[in-house]
C-alpha positions in Angstrom: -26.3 -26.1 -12.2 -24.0 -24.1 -14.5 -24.9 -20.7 -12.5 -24.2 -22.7 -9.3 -21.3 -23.7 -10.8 -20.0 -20.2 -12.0 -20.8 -18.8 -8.3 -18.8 -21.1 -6.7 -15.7 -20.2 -8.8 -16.3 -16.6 -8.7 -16.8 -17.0 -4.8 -13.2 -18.7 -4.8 -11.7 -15.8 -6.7 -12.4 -13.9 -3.6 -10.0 -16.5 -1.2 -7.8 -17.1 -3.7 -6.8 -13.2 -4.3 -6.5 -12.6 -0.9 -4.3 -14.8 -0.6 -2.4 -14.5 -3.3 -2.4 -10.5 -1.6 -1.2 -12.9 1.4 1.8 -14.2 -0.2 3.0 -11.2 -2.1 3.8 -9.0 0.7 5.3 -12.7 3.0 8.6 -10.4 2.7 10.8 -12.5 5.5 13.3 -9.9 5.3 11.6 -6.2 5.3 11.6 -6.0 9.4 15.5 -6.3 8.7 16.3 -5.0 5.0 17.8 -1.8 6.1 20.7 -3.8 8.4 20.5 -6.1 5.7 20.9 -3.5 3.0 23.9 -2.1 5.1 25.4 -5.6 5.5 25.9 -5.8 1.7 27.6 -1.9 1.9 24.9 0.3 1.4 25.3 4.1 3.5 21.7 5.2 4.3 21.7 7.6 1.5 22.0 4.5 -1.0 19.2 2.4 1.0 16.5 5.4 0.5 18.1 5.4 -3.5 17.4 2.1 -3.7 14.3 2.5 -2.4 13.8 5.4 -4.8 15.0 3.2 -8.1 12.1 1.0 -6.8 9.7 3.6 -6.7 10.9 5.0 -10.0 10.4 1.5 -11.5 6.9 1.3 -10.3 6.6 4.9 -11.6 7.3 4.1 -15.5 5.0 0.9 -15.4 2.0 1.5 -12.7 0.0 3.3 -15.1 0.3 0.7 -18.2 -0.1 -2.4 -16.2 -3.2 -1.2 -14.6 -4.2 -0.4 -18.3 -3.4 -3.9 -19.5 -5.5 -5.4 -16.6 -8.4 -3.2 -17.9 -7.6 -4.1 -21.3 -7.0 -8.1 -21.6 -7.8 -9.1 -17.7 -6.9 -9.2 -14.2 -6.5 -12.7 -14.4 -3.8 -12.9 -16.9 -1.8 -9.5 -15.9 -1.7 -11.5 -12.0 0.1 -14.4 -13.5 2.7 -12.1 -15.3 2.9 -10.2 -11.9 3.6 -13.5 -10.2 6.5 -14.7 -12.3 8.3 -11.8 -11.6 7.7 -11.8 -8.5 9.0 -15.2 -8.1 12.4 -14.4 -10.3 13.0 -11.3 -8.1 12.6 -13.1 -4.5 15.3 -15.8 -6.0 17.1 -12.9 -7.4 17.8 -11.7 -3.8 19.9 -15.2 -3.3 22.5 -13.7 -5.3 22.3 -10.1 -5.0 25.5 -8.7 -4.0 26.0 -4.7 -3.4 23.7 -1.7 -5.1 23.2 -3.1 -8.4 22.8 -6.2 -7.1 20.2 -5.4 -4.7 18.6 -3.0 -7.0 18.0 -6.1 -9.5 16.2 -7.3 -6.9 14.1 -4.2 -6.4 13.2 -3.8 -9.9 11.7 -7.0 -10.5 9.7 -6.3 -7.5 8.9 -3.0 -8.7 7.0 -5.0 -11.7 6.1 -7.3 -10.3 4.1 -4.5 -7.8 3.0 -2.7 -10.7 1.0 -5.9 -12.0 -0.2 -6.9 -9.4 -1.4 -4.0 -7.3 -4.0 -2.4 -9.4 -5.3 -5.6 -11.0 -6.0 -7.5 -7.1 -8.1 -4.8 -5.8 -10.3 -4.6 -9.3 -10.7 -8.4 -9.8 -12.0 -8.5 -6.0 -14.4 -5.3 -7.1 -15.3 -7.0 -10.3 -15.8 -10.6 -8.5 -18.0 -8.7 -5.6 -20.0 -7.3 -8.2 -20.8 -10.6 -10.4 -21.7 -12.1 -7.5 -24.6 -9.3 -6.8 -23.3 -8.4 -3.1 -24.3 -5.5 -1.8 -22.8 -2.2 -1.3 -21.6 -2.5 2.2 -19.9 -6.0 0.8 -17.9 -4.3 -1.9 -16.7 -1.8 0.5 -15.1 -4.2 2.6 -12.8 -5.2 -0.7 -10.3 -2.6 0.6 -10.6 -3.2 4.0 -10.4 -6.8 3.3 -7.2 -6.8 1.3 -5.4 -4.5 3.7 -5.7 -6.3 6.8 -4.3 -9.8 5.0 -1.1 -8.0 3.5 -0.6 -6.6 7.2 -0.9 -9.9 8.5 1.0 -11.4 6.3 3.6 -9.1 7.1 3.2 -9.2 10.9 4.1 -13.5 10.3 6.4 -12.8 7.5 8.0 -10.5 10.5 7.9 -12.7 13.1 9.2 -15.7 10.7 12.6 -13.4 10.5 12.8 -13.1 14.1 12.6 -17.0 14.4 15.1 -17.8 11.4 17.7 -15.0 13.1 17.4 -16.4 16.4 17.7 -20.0 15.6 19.7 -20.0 11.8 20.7 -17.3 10.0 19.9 -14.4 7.6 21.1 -17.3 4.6 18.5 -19.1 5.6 15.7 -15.9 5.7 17.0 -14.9 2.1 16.4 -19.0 1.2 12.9 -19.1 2.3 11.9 -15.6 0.3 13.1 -17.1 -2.5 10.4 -20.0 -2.2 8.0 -18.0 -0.9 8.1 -16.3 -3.6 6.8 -18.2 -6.0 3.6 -18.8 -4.2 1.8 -16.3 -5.8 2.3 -18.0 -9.4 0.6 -20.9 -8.0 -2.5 -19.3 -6.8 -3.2 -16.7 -10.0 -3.2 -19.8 -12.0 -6.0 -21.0 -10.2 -8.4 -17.5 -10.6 -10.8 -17.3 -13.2 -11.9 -13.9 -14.6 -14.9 -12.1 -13.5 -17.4 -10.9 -16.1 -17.2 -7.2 -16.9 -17.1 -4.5 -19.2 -13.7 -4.0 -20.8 -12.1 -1.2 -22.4 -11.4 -1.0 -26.4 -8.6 -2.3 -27.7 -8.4 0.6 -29.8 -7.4 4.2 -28.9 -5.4 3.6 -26.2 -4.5 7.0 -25.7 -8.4 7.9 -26.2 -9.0 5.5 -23.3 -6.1 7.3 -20.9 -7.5 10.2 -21.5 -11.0 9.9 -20.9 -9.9 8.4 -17.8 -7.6 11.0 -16.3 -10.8 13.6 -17.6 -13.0 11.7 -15.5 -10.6 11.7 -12.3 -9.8 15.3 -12.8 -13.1 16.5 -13.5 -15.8 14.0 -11.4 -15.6 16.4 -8.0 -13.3 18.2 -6.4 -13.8 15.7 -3.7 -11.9 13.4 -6.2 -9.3 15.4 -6.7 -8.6 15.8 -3.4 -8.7 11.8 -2.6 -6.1 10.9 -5.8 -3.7 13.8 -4.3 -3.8 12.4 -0.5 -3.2 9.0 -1.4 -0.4 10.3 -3.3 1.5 12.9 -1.1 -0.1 11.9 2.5 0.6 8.2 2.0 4.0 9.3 2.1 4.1 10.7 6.2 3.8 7.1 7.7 6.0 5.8 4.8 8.9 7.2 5.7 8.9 5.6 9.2 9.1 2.4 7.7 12.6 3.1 6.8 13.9 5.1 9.5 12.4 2.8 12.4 14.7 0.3 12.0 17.4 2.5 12.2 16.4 4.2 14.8 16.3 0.6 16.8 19.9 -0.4 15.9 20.7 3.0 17.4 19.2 2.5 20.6 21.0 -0.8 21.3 18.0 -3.1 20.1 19.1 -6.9 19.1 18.4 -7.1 15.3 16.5 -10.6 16.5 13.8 -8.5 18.0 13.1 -6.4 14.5 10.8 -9.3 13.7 8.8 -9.5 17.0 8.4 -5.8 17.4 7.3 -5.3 13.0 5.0 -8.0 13.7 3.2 -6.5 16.5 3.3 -3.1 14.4 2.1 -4.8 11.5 -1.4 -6.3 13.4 -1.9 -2.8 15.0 -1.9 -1.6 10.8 -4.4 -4.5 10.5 -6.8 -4.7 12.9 -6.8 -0.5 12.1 -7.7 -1.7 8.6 -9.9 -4.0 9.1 -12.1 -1.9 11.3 -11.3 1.6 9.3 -14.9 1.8 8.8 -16.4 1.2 11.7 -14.2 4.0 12.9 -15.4 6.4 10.2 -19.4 5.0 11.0 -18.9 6.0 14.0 -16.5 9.5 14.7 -17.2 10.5 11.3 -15.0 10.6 8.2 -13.9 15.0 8.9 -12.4 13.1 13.0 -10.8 10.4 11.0 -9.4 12.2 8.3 -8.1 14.7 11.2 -6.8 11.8 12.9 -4.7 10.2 10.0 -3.2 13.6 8.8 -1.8 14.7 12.3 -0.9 11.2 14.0 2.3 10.7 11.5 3.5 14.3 12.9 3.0 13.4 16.5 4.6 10.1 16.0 8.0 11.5 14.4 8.2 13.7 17.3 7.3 11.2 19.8 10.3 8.9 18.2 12.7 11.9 19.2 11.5 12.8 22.6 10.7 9.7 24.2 13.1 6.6 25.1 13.5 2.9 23.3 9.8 1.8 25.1 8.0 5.4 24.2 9.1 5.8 20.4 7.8 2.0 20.4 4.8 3.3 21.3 4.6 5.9 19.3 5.5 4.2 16.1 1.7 2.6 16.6 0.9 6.2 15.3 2.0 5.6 11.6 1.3 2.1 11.3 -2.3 2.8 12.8 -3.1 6.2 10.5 -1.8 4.0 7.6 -4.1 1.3 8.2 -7.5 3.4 8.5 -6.7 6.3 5.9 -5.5 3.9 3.0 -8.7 1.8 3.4 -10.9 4.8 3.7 -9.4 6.6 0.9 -8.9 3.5 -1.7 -12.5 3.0 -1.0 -13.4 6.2 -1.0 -11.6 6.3 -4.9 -12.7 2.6 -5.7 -16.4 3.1 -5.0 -16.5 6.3 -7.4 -15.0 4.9 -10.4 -16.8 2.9 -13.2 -15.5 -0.8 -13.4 -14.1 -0.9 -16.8 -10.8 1.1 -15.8 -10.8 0.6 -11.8 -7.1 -1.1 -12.5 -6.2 2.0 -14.3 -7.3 4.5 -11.6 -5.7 2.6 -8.6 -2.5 2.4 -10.9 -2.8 6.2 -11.1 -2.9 6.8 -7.3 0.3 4.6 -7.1 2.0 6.4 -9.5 2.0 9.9 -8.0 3.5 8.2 -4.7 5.8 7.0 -6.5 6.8 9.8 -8.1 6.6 11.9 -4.7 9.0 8.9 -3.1 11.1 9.2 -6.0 11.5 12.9 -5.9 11.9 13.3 -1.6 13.1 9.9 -0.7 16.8 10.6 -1.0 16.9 13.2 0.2 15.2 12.0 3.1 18.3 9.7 3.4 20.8 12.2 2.5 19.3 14.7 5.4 19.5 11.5 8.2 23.5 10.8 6.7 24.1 15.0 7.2 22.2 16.4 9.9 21.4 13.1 11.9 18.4 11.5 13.4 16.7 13.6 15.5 16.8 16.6 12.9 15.5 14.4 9.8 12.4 13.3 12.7 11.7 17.1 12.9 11.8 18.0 9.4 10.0 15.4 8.6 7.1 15.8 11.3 7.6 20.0 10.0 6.5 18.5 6.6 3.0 16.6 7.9 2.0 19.2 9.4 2.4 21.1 6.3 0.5 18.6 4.3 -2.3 18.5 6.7 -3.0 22.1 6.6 -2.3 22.5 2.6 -4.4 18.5 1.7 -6.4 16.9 4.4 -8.3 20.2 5.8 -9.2 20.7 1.8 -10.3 17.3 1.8 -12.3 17.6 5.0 -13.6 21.1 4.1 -14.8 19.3 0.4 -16.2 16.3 1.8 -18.5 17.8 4.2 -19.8 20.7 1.9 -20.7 18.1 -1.5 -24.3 17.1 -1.4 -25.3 13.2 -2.4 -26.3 13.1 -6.1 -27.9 9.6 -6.1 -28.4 7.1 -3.5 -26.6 4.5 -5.6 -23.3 6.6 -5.7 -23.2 8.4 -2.7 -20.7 11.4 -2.9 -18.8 10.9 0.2 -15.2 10.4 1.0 -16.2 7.3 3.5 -19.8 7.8 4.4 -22.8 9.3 3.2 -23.6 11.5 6.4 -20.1 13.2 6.5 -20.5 14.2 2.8 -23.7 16.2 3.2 -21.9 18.1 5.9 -23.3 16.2 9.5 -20.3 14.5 10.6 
């Protein structure tokens, strides 16, 4: 009875994360922030800054809130991650200018940092108690992705409502509720059983880790640097779409209808990321997400309002499939007692690569214009497909499996011994 018991309440922690996951991401006003940001005075430059400061934020504590997680529990470093996420949504009630905005964004930026490393290991850590199989815990990432894309796609079509029929007071009003949703359901988690780090030798523990990331394959290697620099090709698009939009005459009551139907194109891509790699192979799909984001910018410039819609599907689509695949891909070759660490890792070099380029990202759009920063910046994919992803394909498909239980692979077996 007691097992039963346990089962049931580990099988809970799987809903409950999610949608915890769910809420976390219910941002009513991202299909909007950069008018938004721009309402309160911001230039572009200071809307990519701001977005840098974030970055930077999530930069200094990534790393040691994945460690605490390791160290004293997912469970407990969730809550913490919760409260601040609750006091920066209310934040943004009375956040007035850049430093009043960028309050907001720093709380969030901790409130990130907690959370984002500890969800995906409590979900790895609850899979395994539970004794599901392999393909099940592969599914965690897949899983996770498509509910914080959905909850985006409703969060975005929430802000289309509210604008149409209120006001943007009354979208900021309802993220600061929202917000607190999260606390609510990480009160409710229990944690998983599981190895834990020491408590002792902290910087013993860090660096065993990064030893092990560095040194496990080159395949490894390759994985932590694309989900640090190749993340960063659809990112970008999320800032300058909505730009884009206001310049080409669009209401900004649309934003929310046209970000959620963006945002369940990322989902359903996530969701089904690996069927697509069973099926085309991981070397097509890893070819596919590192040259879509280049032919998207350059769709954006070329083509008119209903074209550079549909090409925005390009980033949103190549984000959904090669963020599953590859923080799988990392999660399923890392030992469980610093899995919060090593996703915290991955995070941190984005965030350090947003922090360096992402102002002048903005700083480019507020010199040269739109249509050159789209080039440059479709210049720079290309760049970091020849010089990351064909490494990565190249590696994947020449490593040999060294066990059955830990296939070397960046998605599936049959690609890493060379056949797909």
């Amino acid at each position: 009875m007691a097992r039963l018991h346990t089962e049931n309440r580990l099988t809970r922690n799987l809903r409950t994360t999610l949608t915890l996951a769910f809420f976390q991401v219910f941002l009513v006003i991202m299909p909007v922030a950069v008018p938004f940001f721009q309402s309160k005075g911001l230039s572009m430059q200071e809307v990519f800054s701001l977005q840098a400061l974030f970055a930077l934020a999530v930069l200094v504590t990534e790393v040691p809130s994945g460690y605490v997680a390791d160290l004293i529990g997912r469970r407990q470093t969730l809550i913490v991650g919760a409260i601040f996420a609750g006091c920066g949504n209310s934040l943004l009630v009375v956040a007035d200018g850049f430093w009043g905005l960028a309050a907001f964004e720093l709380a969030l930026a901790i409130s990130h940092s907690l959370i984002s490393g500890a969800d995906i290991a409590i979900l790895y850590d609850t899979e395994v108690a539970l004794k599901r199989g392999e393909h099940q815990q592969r599914q965690v990432v897949g899983r996770l992705y498509a509910v914080r894309t959905l909850s985006e796609a409703a969060a975005a079509v929430t802000c289309s409502l509210l604008l149409l029929f209120w006001s943007m007071d009354l979208a900021v009003h309802v993220q600061a509720v929202v917000g607190w949703m999260p606390l609510l359901l990480a009160l409710g988690l229990v944690e998983p059983p599981g190895k834990r780090m020491e408590a002792s030798g902290h910087w013993q523990n860090m660096w065993r880790i990064c030893r092990y990331l560095v040194g496990h394959s080159r395949v490894m290697v390759l994985i932590l640097l694309a989900l640090c620099i190749w993340s960063l090709t659809t990112f970008y698009a999320v800032w300058l779409l909505q730009k884009l939009w206001a310049l080409q005459g669009l209401d900004i009551s649309h934003f929310g209808y046209l970000w959620a139907i963006l945002s369940l194109a990322a989902a359903l891509a996530g969701r089904w990321a690996h069927v697509a790699e069973e099926r085309l192979g991981t070397s097509r799909v890893l070819v596919f997400i590192g040259l879509a984001p280049m032919l998207g910018y350059v769709g954006l410039d070329l083509l008119g309002p209903v074209g550079a819609f549909a090409a925005s599907f390009t980033f949103w689509v190549a984000r959904g499939v090669g963020l599953v695949i590859l923080r799988d891909a990392l999660n399923s070759r890392v030992p469980g007692e610093y899995r919060a660490t090593a996703n915290s890792l991955a995070s941190f070099g984005f965030r350090g690569a947003f922090v360096i380029t992402g102002p002048w990202v903005g700083y480019a759009f507020d010199l040269w214009g739109m249509s050159t920063t789209l080039w440059l910046l479709a210049s720079g994919t290309l760049v970091i497909f020849v010089v990351l992803i064909v490494p990565l394909i190249l590696a994947a498909r020449a490593q040999v499996p060294q066990s059955v239980a830990h296939p070397e692979r960046v998605g599936n077996q049959a690609d890493a011994a060379g056949t797909g």
